[in-house]
PyMOL commands that place a pseudoatom at each C-alpha (Angstrom):
pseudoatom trace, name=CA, resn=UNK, resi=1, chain=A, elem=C, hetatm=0, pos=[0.000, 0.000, 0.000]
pseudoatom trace, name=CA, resn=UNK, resi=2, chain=A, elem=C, hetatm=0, pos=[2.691, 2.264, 0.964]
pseudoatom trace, name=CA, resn=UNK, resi=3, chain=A, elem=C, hetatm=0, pos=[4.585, 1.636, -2.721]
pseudoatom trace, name=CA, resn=UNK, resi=4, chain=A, elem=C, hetatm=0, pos=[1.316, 2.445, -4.386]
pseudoatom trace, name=CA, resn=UNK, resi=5, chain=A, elem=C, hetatm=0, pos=[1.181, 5.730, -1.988]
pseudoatom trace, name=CA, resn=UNK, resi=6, chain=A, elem=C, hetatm=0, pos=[4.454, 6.626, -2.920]
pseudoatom trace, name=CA, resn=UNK, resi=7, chain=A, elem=C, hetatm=0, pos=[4.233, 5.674, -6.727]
pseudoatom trace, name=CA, resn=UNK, resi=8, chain=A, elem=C, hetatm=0, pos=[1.276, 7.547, -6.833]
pseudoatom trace, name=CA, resn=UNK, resi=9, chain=A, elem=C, hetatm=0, pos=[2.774, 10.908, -5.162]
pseudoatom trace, name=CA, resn=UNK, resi=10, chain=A, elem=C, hetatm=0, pos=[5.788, 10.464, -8.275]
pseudoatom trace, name=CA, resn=UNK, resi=11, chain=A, elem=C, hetatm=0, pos=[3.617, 10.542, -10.552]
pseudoatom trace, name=CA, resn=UNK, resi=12, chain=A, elem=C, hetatm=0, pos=[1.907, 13.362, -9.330]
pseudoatom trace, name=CA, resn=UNK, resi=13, chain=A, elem=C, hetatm=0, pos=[4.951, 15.543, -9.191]
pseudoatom trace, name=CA, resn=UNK, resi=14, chain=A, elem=C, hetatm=0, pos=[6.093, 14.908, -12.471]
pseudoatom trace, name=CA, resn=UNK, resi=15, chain=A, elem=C, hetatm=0, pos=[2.520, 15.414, -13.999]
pseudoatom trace, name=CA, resn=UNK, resi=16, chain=A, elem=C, hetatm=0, pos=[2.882, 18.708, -12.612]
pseudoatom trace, name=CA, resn=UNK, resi=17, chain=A, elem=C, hetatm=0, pos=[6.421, 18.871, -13.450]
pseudoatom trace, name=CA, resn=UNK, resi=18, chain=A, elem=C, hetatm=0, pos=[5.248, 18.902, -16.762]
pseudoatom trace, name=CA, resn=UNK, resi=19, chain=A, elem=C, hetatm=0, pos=[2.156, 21.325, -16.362]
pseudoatom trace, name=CA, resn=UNK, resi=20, chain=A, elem=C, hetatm=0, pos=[5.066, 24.089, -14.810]
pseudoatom trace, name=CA, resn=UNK, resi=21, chain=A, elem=C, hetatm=0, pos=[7.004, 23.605, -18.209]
pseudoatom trace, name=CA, resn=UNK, resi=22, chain=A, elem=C, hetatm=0, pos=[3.769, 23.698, -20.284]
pseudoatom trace, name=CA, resn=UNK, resi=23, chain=A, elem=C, hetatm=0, pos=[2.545, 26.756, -19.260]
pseudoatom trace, name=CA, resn=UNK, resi=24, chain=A, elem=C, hetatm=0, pos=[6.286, 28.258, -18.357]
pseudoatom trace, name=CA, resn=UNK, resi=25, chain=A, elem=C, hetatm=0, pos=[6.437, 27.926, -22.019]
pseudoatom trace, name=CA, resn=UNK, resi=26, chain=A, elem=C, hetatm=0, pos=[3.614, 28.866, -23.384]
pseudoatom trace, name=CA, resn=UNK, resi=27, chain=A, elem=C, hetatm=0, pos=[4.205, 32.647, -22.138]
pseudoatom trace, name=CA, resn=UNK, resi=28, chain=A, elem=C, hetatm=0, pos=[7.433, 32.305, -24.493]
pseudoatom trace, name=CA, resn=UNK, resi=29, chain=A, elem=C, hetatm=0, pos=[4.832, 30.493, -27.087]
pseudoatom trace, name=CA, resn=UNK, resi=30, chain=A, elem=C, hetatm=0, pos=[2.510, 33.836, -26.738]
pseudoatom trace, name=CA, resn=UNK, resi=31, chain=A, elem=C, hetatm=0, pos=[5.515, 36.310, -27.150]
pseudoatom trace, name=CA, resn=UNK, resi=32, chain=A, elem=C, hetatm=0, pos=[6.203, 34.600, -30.329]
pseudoatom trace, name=CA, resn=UNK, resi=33, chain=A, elem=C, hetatm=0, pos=[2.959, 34.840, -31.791]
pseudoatom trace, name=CA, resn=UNK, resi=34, chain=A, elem=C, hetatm=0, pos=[3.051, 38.561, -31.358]
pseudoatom trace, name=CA, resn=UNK, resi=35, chain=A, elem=C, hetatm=0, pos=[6.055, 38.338, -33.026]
pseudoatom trace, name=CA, resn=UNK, resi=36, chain=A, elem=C, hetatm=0, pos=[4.693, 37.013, -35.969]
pseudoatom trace, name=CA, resn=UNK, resi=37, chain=A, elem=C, hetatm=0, pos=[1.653, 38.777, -35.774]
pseudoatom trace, name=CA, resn=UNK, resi=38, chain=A, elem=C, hetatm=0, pos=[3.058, 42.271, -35.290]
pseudoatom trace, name=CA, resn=UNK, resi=39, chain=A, elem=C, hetatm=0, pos=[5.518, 40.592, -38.362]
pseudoatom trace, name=CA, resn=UNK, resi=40, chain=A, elem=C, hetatm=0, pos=[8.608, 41.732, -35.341]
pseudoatom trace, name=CA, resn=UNK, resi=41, chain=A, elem=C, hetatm=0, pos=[11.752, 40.303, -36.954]
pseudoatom trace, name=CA, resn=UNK, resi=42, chain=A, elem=C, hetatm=0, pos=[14.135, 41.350, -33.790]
pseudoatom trace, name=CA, resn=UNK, resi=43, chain=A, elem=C, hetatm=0, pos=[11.488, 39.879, -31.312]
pseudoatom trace, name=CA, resn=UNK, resi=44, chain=A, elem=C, hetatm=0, pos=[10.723, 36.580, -34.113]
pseudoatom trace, name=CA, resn=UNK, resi=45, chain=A, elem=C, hetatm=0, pos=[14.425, 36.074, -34.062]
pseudoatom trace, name=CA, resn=UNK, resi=46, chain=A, elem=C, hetatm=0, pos=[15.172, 36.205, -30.569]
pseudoatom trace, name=CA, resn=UNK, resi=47, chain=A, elem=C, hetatm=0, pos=[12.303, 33.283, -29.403]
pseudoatom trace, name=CA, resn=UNK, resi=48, chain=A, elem=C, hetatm=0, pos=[13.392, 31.402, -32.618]
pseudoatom trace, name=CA, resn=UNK, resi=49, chain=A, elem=C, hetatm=0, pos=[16.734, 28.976, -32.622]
pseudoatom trace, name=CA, resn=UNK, resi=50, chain=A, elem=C, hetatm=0, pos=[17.481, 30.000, -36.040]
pseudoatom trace, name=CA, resn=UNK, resi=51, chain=A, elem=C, hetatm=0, pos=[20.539, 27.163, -36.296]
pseudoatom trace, name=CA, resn=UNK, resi=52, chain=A, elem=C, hetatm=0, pos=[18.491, 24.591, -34.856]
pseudoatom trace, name=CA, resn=UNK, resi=53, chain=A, elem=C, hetatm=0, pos=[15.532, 24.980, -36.579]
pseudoatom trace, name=CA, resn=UNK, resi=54, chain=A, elem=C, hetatm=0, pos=[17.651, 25.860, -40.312]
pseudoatom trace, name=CA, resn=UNK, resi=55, chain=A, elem=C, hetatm=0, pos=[19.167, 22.167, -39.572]
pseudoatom trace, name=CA, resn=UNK, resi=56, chain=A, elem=C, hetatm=0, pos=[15.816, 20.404, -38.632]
pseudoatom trace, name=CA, resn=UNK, resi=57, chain=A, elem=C, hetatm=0, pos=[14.252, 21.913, -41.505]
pseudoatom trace, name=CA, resn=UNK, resi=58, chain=A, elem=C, hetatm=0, pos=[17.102, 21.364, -44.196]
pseudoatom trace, name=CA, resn=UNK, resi=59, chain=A, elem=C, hetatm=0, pos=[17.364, 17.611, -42.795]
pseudoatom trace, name=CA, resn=UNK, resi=60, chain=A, elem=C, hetatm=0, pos=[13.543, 17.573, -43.871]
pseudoatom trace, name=CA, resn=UNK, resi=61, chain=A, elem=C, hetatm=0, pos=[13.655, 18.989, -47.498]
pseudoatom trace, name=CA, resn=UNK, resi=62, chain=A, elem=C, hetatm=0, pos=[17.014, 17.008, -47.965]
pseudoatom trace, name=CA, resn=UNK, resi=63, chain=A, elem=C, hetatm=0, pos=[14.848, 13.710, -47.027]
pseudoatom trace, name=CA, resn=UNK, resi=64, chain=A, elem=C, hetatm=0, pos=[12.120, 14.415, -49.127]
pseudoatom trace, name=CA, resn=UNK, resi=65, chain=A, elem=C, hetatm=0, pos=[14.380, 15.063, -52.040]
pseudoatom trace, name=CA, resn=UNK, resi=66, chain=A, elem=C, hetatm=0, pos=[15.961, 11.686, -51.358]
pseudoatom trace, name=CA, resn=UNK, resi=67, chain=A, elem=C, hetatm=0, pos=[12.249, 9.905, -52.386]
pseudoatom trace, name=CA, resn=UNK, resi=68, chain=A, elem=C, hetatm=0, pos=[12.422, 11.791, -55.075]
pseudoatom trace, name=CA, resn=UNK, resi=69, chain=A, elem=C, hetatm=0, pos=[12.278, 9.622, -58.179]
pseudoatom trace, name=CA, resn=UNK, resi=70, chain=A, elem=C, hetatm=0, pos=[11.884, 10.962, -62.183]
pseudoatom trace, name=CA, resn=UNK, resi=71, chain=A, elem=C, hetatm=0, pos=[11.585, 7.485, -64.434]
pseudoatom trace, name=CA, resn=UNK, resi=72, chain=A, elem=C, hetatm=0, pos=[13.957, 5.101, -62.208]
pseudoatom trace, name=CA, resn=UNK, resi=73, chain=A, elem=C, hetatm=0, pos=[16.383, 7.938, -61.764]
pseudoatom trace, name=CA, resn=UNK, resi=74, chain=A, elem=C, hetatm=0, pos=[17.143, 8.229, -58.331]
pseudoatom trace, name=CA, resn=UNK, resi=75, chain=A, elem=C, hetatm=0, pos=[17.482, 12.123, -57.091]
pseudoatom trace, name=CA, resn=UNK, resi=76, chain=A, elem=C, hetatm=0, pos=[18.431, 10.695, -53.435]
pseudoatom trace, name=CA, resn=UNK, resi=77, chain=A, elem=C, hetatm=0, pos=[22.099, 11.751, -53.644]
pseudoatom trace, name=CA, resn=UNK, resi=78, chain=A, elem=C, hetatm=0, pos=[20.811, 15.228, -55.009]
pseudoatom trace, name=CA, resn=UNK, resi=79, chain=A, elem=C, hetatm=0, pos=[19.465, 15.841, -51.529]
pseudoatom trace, name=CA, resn=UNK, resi=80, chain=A, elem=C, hetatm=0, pos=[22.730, 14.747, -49.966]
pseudoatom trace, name=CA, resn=UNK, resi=81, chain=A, elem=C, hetatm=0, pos=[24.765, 17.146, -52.197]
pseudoatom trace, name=CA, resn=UNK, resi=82, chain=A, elem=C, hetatm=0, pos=[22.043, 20.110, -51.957]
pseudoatom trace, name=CA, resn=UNK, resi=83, chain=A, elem=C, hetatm=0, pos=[21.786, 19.736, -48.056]
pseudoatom trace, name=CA, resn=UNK, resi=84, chain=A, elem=C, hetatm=0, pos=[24.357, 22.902, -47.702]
pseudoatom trace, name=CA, resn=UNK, resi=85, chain=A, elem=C, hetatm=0, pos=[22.019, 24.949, -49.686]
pseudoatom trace, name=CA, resn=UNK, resi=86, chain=A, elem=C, hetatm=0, pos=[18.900, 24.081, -48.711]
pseudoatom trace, name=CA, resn=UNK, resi=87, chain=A, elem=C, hetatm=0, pos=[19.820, 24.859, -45.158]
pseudoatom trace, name=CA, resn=UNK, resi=88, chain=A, elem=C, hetatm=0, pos=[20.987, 28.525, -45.990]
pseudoatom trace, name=CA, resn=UNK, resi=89, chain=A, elem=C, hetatm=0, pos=[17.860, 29.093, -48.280]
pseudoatom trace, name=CA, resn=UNK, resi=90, chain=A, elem=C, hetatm=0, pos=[15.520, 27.596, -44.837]
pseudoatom trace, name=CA, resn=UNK, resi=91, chain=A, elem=C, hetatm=0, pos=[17.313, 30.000, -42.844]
pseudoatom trace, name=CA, resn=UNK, resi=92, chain=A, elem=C, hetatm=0, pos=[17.903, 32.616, -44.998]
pseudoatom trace, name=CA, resn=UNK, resi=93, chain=A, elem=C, hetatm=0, pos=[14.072, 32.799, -46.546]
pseudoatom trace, name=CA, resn=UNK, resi=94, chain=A, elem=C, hetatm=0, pos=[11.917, 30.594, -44.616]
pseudoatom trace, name=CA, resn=UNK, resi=95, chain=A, elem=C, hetatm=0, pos=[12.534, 31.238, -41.057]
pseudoatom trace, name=CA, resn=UNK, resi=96, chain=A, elem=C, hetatm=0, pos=[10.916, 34.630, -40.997]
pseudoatom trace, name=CA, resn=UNK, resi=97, chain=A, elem=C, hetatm=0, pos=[7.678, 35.958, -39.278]
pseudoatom trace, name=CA, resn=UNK, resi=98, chain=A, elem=C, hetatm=0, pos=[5.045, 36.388, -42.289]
pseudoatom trace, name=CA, resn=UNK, resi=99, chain=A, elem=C, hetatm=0, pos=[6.230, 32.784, -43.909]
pseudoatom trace, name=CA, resn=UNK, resi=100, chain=A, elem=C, hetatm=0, pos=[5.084, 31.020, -39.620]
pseudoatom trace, name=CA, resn=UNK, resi=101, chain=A, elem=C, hetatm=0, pos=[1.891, 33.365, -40.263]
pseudoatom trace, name=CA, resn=UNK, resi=102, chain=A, elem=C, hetatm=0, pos=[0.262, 30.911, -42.261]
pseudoatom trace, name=CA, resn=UNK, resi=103, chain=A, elem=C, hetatm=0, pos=[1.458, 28.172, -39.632]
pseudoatom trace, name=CA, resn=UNK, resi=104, chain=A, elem=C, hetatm=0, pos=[-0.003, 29.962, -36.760]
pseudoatom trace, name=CA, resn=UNK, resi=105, chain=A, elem=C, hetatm=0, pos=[-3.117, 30.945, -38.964]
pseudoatom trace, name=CA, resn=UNK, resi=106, chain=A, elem=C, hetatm=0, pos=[-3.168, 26.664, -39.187]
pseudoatom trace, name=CA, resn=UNK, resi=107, chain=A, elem=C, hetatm=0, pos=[-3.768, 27.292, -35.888]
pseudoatom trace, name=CA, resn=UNK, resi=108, chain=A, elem=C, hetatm=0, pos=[-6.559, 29.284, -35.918]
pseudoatom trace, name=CA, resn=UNK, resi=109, chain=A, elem=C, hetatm=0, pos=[-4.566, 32.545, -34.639]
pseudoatom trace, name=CA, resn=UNK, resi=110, chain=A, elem=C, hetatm=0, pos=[-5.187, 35.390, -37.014]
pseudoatom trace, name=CA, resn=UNK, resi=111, chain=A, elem=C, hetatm=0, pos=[-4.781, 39.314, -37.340]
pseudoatom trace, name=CA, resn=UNK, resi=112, chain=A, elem=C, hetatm=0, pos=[-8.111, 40.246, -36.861]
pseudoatom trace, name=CA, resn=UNK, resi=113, chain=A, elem=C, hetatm=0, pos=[-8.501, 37.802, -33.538]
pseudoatom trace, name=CA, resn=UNK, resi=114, chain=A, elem=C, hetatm=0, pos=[-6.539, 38.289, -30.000]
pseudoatom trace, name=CA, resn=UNK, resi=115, chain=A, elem=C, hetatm=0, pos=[-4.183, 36.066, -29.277]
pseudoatom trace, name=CA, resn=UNK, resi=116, chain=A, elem=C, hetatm=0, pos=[-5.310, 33.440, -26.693]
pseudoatom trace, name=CA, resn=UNK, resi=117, chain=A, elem=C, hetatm=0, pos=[-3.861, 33.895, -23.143]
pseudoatom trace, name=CA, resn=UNK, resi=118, chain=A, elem=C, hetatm=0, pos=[-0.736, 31.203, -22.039]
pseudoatom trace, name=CA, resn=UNK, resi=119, chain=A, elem=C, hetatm=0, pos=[-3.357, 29.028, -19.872]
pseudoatom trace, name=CA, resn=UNK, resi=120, chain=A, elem=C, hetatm=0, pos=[-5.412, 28.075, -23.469]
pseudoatom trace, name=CA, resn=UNK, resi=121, chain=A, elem=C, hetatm=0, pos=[-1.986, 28.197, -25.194]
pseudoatom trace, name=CA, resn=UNK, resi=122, chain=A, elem=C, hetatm=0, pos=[-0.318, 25.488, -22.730]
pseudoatom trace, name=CA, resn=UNK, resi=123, chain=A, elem=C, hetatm=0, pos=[-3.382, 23.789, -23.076]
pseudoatom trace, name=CA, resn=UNK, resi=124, chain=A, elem=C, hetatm=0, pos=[-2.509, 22.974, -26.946]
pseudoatom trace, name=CA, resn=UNK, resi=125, chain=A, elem=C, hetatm=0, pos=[0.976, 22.379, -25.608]
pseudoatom trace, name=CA, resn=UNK, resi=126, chain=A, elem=C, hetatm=0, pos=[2.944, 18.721, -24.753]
pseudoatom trace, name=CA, resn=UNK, resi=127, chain=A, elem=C, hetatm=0, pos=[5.295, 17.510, -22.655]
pseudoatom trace, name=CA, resn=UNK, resi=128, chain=A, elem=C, hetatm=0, pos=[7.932, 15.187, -24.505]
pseudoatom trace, name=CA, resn=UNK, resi=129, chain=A, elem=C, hetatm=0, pos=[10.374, 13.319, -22.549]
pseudoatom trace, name=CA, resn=UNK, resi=130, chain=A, elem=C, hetatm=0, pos=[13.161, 14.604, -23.659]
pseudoatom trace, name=CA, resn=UNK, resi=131, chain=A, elem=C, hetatm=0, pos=[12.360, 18.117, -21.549]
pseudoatom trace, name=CA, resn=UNK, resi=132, chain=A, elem=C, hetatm=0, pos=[11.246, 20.159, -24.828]
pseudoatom trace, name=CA, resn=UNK, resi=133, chain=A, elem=C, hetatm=0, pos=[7.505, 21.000, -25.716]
pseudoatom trace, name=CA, resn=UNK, resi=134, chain=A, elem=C, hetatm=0, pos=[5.308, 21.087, -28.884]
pseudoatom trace, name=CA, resn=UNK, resi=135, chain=A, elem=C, hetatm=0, pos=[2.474, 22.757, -29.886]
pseudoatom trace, name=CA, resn=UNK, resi=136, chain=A, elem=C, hetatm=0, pos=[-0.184, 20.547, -31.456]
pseudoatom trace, name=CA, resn=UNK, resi=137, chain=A, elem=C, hetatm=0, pos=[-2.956, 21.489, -33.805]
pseudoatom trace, name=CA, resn=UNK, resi=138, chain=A, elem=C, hetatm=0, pos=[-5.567, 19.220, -32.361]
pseudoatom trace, name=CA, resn=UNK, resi=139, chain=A, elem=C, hetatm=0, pos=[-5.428, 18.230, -28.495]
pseudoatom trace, name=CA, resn=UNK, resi=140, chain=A, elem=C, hetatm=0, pos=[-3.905, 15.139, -28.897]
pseudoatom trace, name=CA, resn=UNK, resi=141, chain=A, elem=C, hetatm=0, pos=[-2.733, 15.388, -32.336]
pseudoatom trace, name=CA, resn=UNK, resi=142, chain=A, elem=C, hetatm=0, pos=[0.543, 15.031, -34.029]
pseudoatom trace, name=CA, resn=UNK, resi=143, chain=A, elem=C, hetatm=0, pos=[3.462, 17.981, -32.381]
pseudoatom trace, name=CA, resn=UNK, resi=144, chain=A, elem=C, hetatm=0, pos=[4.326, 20.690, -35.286]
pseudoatom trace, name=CA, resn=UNK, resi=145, chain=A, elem=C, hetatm=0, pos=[6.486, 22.780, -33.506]
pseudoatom trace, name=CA, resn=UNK, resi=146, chain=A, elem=C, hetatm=0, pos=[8.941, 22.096, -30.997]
pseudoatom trace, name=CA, resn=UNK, resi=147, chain=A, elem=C, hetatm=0, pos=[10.361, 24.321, -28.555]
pseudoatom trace, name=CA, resn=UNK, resi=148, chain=A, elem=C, hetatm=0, pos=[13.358, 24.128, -26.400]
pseudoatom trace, name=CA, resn=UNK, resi=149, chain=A, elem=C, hetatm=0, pos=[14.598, 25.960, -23.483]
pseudoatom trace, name=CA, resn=UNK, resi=150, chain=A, elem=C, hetatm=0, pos=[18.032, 27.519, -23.827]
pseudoatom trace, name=CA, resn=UNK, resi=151, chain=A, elem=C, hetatm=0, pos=[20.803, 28.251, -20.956]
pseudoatom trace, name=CA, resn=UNK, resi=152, chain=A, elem=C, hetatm=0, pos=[18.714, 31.256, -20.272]
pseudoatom trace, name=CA, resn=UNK, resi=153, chain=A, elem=C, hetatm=0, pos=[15.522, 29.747, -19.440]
pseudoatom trace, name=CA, resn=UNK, resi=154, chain=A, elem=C, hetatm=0, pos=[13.556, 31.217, -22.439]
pseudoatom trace, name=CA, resn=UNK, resi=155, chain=A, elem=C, hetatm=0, pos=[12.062, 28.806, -24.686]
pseudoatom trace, name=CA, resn=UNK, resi=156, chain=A, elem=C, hetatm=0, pos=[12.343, 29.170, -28.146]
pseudoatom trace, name=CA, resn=UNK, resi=157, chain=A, elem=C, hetatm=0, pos=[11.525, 27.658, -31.437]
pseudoatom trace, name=CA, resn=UNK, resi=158, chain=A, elem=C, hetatm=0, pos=[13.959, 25.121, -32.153]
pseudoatom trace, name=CA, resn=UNK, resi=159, chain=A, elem=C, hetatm=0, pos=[11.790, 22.345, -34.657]
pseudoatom trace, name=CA, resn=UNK, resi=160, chain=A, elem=C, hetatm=0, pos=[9.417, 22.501, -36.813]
pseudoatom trace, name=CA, resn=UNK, resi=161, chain=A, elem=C, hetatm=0, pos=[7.214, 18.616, -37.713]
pseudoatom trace, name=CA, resn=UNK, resi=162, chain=A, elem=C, hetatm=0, pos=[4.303, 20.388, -39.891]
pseudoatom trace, name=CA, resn=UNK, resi=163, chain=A, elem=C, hetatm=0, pos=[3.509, 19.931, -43.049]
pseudoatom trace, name=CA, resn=UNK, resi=164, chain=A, elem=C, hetatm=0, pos=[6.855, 21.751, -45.481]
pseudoatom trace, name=CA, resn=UNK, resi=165, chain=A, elem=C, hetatm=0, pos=[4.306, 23.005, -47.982]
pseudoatom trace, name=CA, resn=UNK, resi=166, chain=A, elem=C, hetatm=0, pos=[2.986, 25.376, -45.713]
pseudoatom trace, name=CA, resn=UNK, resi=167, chain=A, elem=C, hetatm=0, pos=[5.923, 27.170, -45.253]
pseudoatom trace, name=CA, resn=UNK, resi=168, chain=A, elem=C, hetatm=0, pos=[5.373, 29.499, -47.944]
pseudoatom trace, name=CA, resn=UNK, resi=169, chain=A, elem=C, hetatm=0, pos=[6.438, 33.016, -49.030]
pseudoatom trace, name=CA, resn=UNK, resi=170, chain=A, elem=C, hetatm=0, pos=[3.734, 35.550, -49.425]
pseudoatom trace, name=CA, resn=UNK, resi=171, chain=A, elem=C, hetatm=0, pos=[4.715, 38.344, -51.896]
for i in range(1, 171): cmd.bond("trace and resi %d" % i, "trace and resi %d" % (i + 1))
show_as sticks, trace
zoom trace
């Protein structure tokens, strides 16, 4: 009985372990959207992990060009070889506020509505077990962007596991 007590109490602190990191992020979350809302490169940029998130997102496009096959010619060592590039052009022109306004508009977060407070944000927010968090679409849906927290305690934007055709530049 006492091992069940005990077991019980453990699991209690680190569900609200998790809970404190959820909504300790989600008022970094919240600062972002602004960000993109108020289309704030200096503020996007400094909740963003721009290497981390150039990498994760290069590593993706360099994947997908690897299925790519024209007529039994296989394009797989074209991603290996254009991996260098494609991670300057995901930094350099996709990791900007108005190309993650049409992700957060995915969300349901739009100009013309306020931005939800960081209780309904956390709420759309998961623990994973390596410490960082992700933001899901549905409640228990798929994560689509991960955060991490850096040396300074601030969490920023450091993954992104959406869909890489909505990353897309408005003219």
């Amino acid at each position: 009985m006492l091992r069940r007590l005990v077991l019980f109490g453990l699991l209690g602190l680190l569900a609200a372990c998790a809970t404190a990191s959820r909504l300790d992020a989600a008022s970094d979350v919240h600062a972002l959207l602004v960000a993109i809302r108020d289309e704030d490169r200096t503020a996007f940029d400094a909740r963003v992990d721009r290497e981390a998130l150039k990498a994760e997102i290069a590593s993706r496009l360099a994947r997908e060009t690897s299925r790519l096959k024209i007529e039994g010619l296989d394009l797989g060592r074209l991603g290996v070889v254009a991996a260098p590039a494609l991670a300057n052009f995901a930094g350099d022109t996709l990791i900007q506020p108005r190309v993650f306004r049409q992700v957060a508009e995915a969300y349901g977060y739009s100009r013309d509505k306020p931005l939800p407070g960081t209780v309904a944000i956390a709420s759309r927010l998961k623990a994973m077990p390596d410490g960082r968090v992700c933001a899901t679409v549905e409640k228990d849906g798929p994560c689509v962007l991960i955060f991490t927290r850096n040396a300074e305690g601030r969490w920023r934007l450091s993954g992104f596991e959406g869909d890489l055709s909505s990353l897309k530049i408005r003219l």
